[in-house]
C-alpha positions in Angstrom: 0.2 -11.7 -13.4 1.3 -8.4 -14.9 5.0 -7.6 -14.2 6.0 -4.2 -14.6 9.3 -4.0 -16.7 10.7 -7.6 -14.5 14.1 -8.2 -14.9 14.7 -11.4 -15.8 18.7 -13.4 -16.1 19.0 -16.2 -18.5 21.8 -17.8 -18.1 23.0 -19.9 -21.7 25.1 -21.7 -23.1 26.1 -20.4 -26.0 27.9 -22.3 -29.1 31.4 -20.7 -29.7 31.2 -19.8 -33.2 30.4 -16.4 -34.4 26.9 -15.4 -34.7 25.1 -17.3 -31.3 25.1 -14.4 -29.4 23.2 -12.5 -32.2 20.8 -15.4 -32.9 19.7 -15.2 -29.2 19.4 -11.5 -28.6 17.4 -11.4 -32.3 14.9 -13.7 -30.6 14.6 -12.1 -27.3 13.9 -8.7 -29.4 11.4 -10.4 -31.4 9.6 -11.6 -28.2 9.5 -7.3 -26.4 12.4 -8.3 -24.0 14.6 -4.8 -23.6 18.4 -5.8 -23.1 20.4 -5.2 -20.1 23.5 -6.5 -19.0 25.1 -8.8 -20.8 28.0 -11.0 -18.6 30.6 -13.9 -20.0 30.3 -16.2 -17.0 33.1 -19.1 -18.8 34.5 -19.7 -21.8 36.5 -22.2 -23.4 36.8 -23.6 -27.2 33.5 -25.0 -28.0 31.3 -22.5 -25.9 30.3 -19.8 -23.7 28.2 -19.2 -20.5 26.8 -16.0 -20.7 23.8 -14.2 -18.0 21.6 -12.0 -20.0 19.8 -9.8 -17.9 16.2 -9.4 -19.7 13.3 -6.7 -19.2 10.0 -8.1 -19.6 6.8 -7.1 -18.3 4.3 -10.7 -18.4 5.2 -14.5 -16.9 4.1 -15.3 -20.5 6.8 -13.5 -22.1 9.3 -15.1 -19.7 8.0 -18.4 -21.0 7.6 -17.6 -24.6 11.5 -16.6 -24.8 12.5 -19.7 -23.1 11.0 -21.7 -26.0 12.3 -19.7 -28.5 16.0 -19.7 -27.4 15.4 -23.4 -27.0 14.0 -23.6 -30.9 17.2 -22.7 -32.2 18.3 -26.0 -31.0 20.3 -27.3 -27.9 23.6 -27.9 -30.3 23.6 -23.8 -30.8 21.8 -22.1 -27.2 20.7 -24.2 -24.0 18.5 -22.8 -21.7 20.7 -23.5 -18.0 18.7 -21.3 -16.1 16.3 -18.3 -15.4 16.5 -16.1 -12.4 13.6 -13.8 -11.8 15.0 -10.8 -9.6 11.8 -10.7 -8.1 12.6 -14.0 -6.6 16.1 -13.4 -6.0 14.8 -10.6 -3.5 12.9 -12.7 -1.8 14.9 -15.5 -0.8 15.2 -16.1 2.8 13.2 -13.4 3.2 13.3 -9.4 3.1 13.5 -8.7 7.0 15.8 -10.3 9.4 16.4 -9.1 13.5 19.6 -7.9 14.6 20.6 -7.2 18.1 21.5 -3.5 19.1 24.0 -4.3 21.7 26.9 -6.6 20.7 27.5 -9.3 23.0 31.3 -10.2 23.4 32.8 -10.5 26.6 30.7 -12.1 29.9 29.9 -8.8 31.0 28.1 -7.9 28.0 25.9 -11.3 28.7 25.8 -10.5 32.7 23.9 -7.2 31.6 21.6 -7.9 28.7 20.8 -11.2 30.1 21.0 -12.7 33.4 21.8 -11.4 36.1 21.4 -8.3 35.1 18.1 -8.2 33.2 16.3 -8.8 36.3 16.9 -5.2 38.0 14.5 -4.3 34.8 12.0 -6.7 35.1 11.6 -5.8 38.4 11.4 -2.2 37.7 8.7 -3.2 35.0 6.5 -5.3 37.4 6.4 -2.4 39.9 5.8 0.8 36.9 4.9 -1.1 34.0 5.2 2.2 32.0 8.7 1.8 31.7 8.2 -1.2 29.5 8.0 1.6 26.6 11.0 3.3 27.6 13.2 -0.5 28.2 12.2 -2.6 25.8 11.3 -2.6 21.9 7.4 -2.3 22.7 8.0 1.5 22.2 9.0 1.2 18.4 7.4 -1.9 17.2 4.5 -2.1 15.2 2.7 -5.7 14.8 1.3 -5.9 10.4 -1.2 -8.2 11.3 -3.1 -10.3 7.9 -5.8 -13.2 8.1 -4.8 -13.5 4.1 -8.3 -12.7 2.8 -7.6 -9.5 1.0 -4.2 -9.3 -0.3 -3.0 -6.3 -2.7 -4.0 -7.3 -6.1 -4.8 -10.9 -5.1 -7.9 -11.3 -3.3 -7.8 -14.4 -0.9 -5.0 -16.4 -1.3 -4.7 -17.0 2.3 -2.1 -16.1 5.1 0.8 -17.7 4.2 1.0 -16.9 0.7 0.3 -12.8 1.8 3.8 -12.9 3.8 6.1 -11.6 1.3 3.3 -8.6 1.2 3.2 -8.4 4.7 7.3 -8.4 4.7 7.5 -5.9 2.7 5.5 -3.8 4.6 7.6 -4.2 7.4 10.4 -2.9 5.2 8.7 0.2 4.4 7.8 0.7 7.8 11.5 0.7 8.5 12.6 2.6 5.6 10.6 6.0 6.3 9.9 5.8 10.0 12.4 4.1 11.2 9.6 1.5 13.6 10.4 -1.9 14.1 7.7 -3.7 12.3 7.2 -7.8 12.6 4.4 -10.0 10.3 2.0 -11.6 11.9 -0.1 -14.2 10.2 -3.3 -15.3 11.2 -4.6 -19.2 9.8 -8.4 -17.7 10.7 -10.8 -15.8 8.8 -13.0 -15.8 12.3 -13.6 -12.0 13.3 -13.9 -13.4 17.0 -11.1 -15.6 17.1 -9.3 -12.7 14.7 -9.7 -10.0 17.8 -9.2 -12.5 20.8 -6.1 -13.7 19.3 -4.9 -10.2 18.6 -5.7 -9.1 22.2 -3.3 -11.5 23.5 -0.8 -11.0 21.5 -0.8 -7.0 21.8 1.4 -6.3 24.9 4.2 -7.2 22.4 3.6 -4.2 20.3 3.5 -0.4 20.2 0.9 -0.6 17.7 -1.5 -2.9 15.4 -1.6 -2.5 11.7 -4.2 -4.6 10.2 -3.6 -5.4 6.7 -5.3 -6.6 3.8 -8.2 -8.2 5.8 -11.6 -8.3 3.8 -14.5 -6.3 4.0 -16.8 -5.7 5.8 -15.2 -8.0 8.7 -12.5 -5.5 8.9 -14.7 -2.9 10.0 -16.3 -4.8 13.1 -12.0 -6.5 13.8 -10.7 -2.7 13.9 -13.7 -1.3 16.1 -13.7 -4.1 18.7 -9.8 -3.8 18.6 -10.3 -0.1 19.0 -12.5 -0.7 21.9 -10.7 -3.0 23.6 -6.7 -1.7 23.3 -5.2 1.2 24.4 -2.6 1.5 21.5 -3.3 2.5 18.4 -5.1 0.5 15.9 -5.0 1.1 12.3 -6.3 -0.4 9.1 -4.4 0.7 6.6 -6.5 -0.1 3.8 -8.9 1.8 4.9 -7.8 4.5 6.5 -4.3 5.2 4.2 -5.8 5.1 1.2 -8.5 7.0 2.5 -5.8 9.7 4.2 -3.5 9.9 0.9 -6.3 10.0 -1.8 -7.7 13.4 0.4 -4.2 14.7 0.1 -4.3 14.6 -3.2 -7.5 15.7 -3.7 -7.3 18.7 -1.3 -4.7 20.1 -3.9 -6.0 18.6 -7.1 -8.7 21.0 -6.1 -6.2 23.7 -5.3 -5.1 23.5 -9.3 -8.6 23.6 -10.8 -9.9 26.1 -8.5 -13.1 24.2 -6.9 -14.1 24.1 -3.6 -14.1 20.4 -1.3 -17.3 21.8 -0.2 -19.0 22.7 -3.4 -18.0 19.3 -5.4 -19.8 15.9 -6.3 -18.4 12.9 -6.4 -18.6 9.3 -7.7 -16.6 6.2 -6.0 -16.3 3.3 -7.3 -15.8 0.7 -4.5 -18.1 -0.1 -1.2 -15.2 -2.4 0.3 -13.0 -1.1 3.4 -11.2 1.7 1.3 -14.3 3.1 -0.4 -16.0 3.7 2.6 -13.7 5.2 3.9 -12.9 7.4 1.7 -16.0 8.8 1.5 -16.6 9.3 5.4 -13.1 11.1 5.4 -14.1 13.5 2.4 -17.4 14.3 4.2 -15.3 15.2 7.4 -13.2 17.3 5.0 -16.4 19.2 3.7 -17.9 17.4 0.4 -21.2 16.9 1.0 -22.4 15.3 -2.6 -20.8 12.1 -2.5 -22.5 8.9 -4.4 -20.5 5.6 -4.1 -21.3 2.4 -6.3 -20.4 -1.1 -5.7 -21.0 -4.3 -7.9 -24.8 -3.8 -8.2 -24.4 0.1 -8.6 -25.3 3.1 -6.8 -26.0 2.6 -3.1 -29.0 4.4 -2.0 -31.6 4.6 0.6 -33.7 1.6 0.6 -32.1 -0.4 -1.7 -32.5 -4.2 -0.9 -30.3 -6.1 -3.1 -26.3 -7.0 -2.2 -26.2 -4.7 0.9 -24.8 -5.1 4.6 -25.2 -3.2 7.8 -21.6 -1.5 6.5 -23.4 -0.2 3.2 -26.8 0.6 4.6 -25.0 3.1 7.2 -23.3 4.4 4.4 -26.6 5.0 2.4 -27.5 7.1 5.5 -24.7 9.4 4.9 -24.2 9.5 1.2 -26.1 9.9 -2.1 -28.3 13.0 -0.8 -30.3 13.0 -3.8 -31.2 9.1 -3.7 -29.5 8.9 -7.3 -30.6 5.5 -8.8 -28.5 4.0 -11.2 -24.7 2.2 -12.8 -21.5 4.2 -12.3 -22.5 5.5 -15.7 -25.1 7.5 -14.2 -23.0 8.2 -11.0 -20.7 9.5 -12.7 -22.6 12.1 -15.3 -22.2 15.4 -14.1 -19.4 15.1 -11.0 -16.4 16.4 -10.8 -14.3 13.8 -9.2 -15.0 10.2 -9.8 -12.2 8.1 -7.4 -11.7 4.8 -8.2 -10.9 1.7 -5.5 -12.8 -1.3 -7.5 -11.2 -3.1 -9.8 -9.7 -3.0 -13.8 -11.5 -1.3 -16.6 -14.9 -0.9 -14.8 -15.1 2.9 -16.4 -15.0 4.0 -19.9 -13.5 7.0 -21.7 -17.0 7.8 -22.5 -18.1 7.9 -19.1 -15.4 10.6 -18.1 -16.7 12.6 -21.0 -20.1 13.0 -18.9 -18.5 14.7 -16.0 -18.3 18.2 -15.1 -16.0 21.0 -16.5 -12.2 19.9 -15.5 -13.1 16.2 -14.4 -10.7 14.9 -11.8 -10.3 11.3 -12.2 -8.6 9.3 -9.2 -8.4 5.5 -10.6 -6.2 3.9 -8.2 -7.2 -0.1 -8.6 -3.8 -2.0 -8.4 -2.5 -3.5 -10.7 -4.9 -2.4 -12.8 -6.5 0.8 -12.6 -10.3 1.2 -13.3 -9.5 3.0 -17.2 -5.9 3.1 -18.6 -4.4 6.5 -17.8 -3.3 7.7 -21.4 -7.0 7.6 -23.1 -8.3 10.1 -21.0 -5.4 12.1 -20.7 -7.3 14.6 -23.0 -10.7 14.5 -21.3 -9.7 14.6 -17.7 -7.6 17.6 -16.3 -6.2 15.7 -13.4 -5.4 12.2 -13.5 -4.1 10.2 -10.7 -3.5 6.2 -10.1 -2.4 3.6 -7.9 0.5 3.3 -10.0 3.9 3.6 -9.7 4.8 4.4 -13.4 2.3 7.3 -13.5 2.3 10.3 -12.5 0.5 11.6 -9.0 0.6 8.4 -7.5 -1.6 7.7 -4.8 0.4 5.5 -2.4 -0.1 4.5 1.3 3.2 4.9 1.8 3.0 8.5 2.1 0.7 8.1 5.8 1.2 5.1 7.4 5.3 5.4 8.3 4.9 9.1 9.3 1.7 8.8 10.7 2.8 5.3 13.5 5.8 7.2 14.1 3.5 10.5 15.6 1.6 8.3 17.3 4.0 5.8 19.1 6.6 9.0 20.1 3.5 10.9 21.3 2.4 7.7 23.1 -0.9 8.1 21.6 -3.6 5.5 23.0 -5.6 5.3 20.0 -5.4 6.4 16.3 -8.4 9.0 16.0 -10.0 11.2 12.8 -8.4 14.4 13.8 -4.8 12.4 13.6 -6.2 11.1 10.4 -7.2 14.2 9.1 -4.1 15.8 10.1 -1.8 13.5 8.4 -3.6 14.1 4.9 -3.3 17.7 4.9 0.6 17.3 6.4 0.9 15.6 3.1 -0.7 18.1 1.0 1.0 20.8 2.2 4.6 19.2 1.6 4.2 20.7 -1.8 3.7 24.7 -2.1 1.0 26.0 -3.8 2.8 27.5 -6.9 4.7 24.2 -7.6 1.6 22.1 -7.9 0.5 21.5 -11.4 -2.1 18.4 -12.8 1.2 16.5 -12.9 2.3 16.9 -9.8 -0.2 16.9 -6.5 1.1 14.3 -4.5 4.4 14.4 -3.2 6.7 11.1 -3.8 7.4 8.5 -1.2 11.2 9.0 -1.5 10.5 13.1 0.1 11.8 12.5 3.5 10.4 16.0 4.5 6.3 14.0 3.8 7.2 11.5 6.3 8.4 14.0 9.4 5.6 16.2 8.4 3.3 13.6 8.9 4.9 12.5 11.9 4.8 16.1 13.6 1.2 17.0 12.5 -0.1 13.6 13.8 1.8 14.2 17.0 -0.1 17.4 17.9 -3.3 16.5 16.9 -2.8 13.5 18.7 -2.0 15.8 22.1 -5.2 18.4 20.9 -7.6 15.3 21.0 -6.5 14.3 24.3 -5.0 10.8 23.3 -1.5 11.8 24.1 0.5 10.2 26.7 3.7 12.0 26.7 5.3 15.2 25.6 7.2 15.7 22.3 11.0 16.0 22.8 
């Protein structure tokens, strides 16, 4: 597993005579491990304890160091230990609940608990409205995972998507301030999948689903749709789908095409691909062609298809192009990317129209490396964190639950979609944006309120809302 720039603490013990310390950082050099900190943990005589903090970026390299420093021979440098701050984070977990009220005397307890509590049940049972104005239902959000799809990982299963599934609880926190709990699911059965999640809902505000496979994501999110009135969102499909327009409304902006007057080639026919390419229809592309494992879905074509991909066919691909993403790609001006590593080639971008626009946003690993087409395409975007114009989720889905949950929206709709990715566009003004810079970052609190207000009222133009913004 590919670790960007880990840090890593080896804690040794280190032979008291001068030189050691050399010895050991020569062979952590030699193996491409960037120094950090460098502690004395004990001393005496004969040696020293020291932590060296260590940047790698592979579990190889890790391992590969260890074995060296142990080469030089246990007399000289021991191994003790080797903490991976990734780990370190993770212990115990990354969330926790904490009450908002302090309980300290017996009136305190008399009036969040019993007796007290009662006069609000009561009130609940006769208006149960007022359950979102008394209780946490107003600002919690369920993150909801049968484990079959997990960022990166494929299907590893519930239980080992948690720290995922934490952490997107964290980031729900961080820039929408919404309560946000995981909720595995040990059941890849869409029916059982819905039922249980039905039963379950009157906890929640609102139901992300996350990282559940295609296509029995579409089907869980449209009977879920159906059958709650809280909002329902897939953010796999629909927040990749919202940020990649955002970007792409003002990638557009700096090369001076129209959405309507584009083509378009997209790699991927799983939950985001799809939708990707029924939001940029809605947005006004009409040439889009989108290619999964066995090419370039058309009209008619009988091999490796589903009811998912055949109503796609029905909607895309107006020409009935035949063909590999080679040939998808020859002649458009955007190819967008939500497949898998290295599945393009820089000679592929070459075929593409005047001031190609590449969006290759496969995580880890993005569908081409970013630097060799760097002087081929005009605007180059990724998944990635430690490339420019990232094209993160994060950027929709905290803004876009907290709209909907103060609005009391009953359902998460396309205009609130829609809405949300040109609230993220427009964060950035016109004459700042350049072919580094069309996406705002995560850390831009103004994207996040943005989102929040534009979702808000086209939530209350659609007729979903429920109540009136303060």
């Amino acid at each position: 597993m590919k670790l960007a720039e880990n840090l890593v603490t080896f804690r040794l013990r280190l032979k008291n005579i001068p030189g050691t310390l050399g010895k050991a950082l020569t062979v952590i050099g030699k193996l491409g491990g960037s120094m950090g900190n460098i502690q004395i943990i004990k001393a005496d005589k004969e040696f020293k304890i020291r932590d060296l903090a260590v940047y790698v970026s592979t579990d190889k390299q890790i391992k590969e160091i260890m074995d060296a420093l142990s080469a030089i021979g246990k007399d000289i440098v021991e191994v003790i230990s080797v903490k991976d701050k990734v780990f370190e984070l993770h212990e115990k977990g990354k969330i926790f609940l904490c009450n908002r009220i302090s309980i300290t005397t017996f009136e305190d307890l008399s009036r969040v608990y019993t007796p007290g509590v009662a006069k609000v049940c009561k009130a609940i049972q006769e208006k149960p409205g007022l359950a979102m104005e008394y209780t946490i239902i107003k600002n919690t959000v369920a993150v909801i995972t049968d484990g079959t799809a997990i960022l990166g990982l494929g299907d590893i299963g519930p239980v080992a998507g948690m720290p995922v599934m934490e952490g997107k609880a964290m980031l729900f926190k961080a820039f929408g301030n919404i309560d946000a709990f995981p909720i595995l699911l040990n059941t890849k059965d869409v029916d059982e999948i819905v039922k249980t999640i039905i039963n379950i809902a009157p906890t929640f505000g609102g139901i992300n689903l996350e990282d559940i496979s295609a296509p029995r994501c579409f089907e869980i999110e449209k009977r879920l749709k159906t059958a709650l009135n809280i909002p329902v969102f897939h953010d796999d499909q629909h927040g990749t789908a919202v940020v990649c327009l955002a970007g792409l409304i003002n990638a557009l902006k700096v090369v001076g095409k129209k959405i309507e007057n584009i083509s378009v080639a997209i790699s991927g026919a799983g939950a985001a691909g799809m939708s990707i390419a029924k939001i940029l229809l809605s947005a006004g592309a009409t040439n889009i062609v989108v290619c999964d494992t066995s090419g370039i879905i058309y009209k008619g074509r009988a091999i490796n298809m589903n009811p998912a991909k055949n109503d796609l066919a029905q909607i895309t691909n107006p020409d009935n192009e035949k063909g590999t993403i080679a040939d998808a790609m020859r002649g458009k001006d955007v190819f967008i990317g939500v497949s898998g590593p290295n599945v393009i080639t820089k000679d592929m971008v070459k075929t593409m129209h005047k001031d190609p626009i590449v969006f290759a946003m496969a995580n880890p690993n993005p569908e081409i490396e970013p630097d060799s087409i760097e002087d081929i395409a005009r605007i180059i975007a990724t998944g990635r964190s430690d490339y420019h114009n990232q094209i993160n989720n994060v950027l929709c889905f905290p803004g876009l639950f907290r709209g909907a949950l103060d609005i009391g929206a009953t359902t998460i709709n396309d205009e609130m979609n829609m809405a949300a990715a040109y609230a993220i566009a427009n964060t950035i003004d016109e004459e700042h944006l350049s072919e580094d810079y069309i996406i705002p970052s995560v850390f831009n609190e103004k994207v996040h309120n943005e989102v929040a207000m534009a979702v808000a009222d086209a939530a209350v133009k659609s007729g979903v809302a429920t109540r009136q913004m303060l």
